[in-house]
N, C-alpha and C positions, 0 to 999 in steps of 0.2 A: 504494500500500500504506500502509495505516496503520501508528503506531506507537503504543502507549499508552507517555507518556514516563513516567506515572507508576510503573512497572517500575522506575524507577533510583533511587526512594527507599526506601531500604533501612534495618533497624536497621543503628545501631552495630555488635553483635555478628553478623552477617551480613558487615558490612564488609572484619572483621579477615579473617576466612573467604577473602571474594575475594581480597585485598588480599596471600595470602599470601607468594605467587609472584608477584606485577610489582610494579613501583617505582610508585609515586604523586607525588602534589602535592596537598597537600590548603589548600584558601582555605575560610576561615568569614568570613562578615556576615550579618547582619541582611537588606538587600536589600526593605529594604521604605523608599522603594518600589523597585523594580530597575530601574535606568538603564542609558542607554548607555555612562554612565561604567564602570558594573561589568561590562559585554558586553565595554569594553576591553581593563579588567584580566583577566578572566577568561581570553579571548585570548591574553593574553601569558602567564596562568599556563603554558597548553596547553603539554606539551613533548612531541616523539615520541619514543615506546617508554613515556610516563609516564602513566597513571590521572589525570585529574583530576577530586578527587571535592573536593566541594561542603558544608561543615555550613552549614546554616539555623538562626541563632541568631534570640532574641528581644529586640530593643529593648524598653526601659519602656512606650511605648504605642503600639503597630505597629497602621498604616493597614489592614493583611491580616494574613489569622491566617496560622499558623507553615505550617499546610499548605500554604495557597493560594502564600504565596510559593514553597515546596517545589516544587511544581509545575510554576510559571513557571519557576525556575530548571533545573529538571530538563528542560525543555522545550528548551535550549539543546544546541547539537551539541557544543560542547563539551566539554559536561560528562559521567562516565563514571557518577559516583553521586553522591547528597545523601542526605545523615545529617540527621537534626533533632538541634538543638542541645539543650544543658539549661540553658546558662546562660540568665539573662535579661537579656546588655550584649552590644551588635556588636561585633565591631573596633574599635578609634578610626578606623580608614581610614573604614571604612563607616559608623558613626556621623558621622564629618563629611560624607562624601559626602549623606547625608541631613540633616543639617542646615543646609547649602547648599541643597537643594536645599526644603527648606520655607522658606528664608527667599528666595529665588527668587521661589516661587508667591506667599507675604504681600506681599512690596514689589510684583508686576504687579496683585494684586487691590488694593490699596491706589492707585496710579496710575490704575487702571479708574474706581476710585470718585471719586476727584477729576477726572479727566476726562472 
């Protein structure tokens, strides 16, 4: 059976809507790009009996647009819903998690090229 995950991305004002009657946990980053780091945390967000819904914010100058991450992220069993964010800064968690992780890819492609 299929599932369209993109079903769990929902407005804000929708949100509150579901959100009325059960407890949540709500995690925002950016998520671009979406690592295994963030599959961790997102994990540990999970608690039983609790929603864990998802905002997709916008780093300065993201790899994927806001939806496409939306998507991936919504894609995850985890996750109950993703909100798009308004602002345009991740988390600092998530912002550093990406910024590790392009400076990762520069220093391997930069070793390739000398090697």
């Amino acid at each position: 059976m299929f599932l369209d995950t993109r079903t769990k991305i929902i407005p804000r004002h929708e949100l509150q809507a579901r959100l009325e009657s059960h407890a949540a946990h709500w995690v925002s980053g950016s998520f671009d790009p979406l690592l295994a780091e963030h599959l961790r945390r997102l994990d540990q967000a999970q608690e039983p009996g609790r929603l864990l819904v998802v905002e997709v914010t916008n780093p300065p100058q993201p790899l994927l647009g806001q939806r496409a991450r939306a998507e991936l992220v919504a894609a995850l069993s985890m996750v109950d819903y993703v909100v798009l964010g308004e602002g345009r800064e991740g988390s600092p968690v998530d912002t550093d998690i990406t910024e590790r992780f392009i400076g990762h890819v520069l220093d391997r492609h930069h070793q390739e090229a000398r090697g």
